[in-house]
C-alpha positions in Angstrom: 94.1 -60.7 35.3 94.9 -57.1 36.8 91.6 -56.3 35.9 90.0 -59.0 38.2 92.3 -58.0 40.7 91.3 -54.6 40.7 87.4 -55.5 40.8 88.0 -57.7 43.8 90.0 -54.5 45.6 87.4 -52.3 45.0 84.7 -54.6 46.3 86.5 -55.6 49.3 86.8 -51.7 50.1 83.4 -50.8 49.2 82.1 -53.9 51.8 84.5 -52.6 54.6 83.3 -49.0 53.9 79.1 -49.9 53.2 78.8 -53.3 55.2 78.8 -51.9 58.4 75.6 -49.2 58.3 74.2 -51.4 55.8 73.9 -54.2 58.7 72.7 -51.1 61.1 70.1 -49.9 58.8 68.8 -53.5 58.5 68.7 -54.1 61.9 66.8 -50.7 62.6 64.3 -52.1 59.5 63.7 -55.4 61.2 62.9 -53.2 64.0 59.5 -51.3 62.1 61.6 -48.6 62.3 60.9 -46.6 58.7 63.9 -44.0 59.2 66.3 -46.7 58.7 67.2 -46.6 55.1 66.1 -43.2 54.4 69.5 -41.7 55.7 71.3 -44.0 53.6 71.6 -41.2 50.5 73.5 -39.1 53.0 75.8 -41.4 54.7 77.3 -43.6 52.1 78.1 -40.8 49.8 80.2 -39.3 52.5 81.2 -42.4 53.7 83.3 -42.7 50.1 84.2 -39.6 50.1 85.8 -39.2 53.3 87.5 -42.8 53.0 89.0 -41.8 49.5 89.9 -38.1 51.1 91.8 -40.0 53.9 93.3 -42.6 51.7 95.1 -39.8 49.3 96.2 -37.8 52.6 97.8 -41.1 53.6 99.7 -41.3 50.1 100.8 -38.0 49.8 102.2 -37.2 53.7 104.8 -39.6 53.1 104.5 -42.2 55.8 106.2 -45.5 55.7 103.2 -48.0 54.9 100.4 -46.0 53.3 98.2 -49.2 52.5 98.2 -50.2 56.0 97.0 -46.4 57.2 94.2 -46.9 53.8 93.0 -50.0 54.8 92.8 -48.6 58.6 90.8 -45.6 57.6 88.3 -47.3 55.6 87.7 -49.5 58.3 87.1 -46.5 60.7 85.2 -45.1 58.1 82.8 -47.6 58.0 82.3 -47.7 61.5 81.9 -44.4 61.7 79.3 -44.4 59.7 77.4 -47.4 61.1 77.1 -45.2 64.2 76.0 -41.8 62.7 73.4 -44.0 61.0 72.2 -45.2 64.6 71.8 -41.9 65.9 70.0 -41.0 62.8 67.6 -43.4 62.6 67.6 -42.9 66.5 66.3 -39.6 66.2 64.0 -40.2 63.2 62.3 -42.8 64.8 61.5 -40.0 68.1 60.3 -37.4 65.8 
């Protein structure tokens, strides 16, 4: 049962950390815009990596509801990345 628990965890993260520039690149594809999924490689690897960065730093500085400041983050995260994928695709499209 912890198991299953854990799987549904992890793929609620990784849907609040990828959903977001994965609805942006879509959007940018239903547009005829060919740039949109080509950045992609570069932003969901660092995406992860700055959630899970983030998420230890929030463990480890010893503040009073760490999964609260993780869940937070991710969410950030994820929108942060849904915007640097904009202005990627942005400035693909204009090259």
């Amino acid at each position: 049962m912890r198991i299953i628990l854990i799987l549904v965890a992890v793929l609620a993260f990784l849907l609040a950390l990828w959903g977001p520039p994965l609805m942006v690149a879509r959007k940018f594809w239903l547009r005829n815009n060919p740039w949109a999924f080509r950045n992609l490689r570069f932003v969901l690897p660092a995406q992860l990596i700055a959630a899970v960065a983030l998420a230890f730093a929030a463990e480890f500085s010893g503040l009073r509801n760490p999964a609260a400041i993780m869940a937070a983050t991710t969410l950030l995260v994820g929108l942060l990345g849904a915007g640097l994928l904009a202005l990627l695709a942005l400035w693909g499209a204009r090259r």
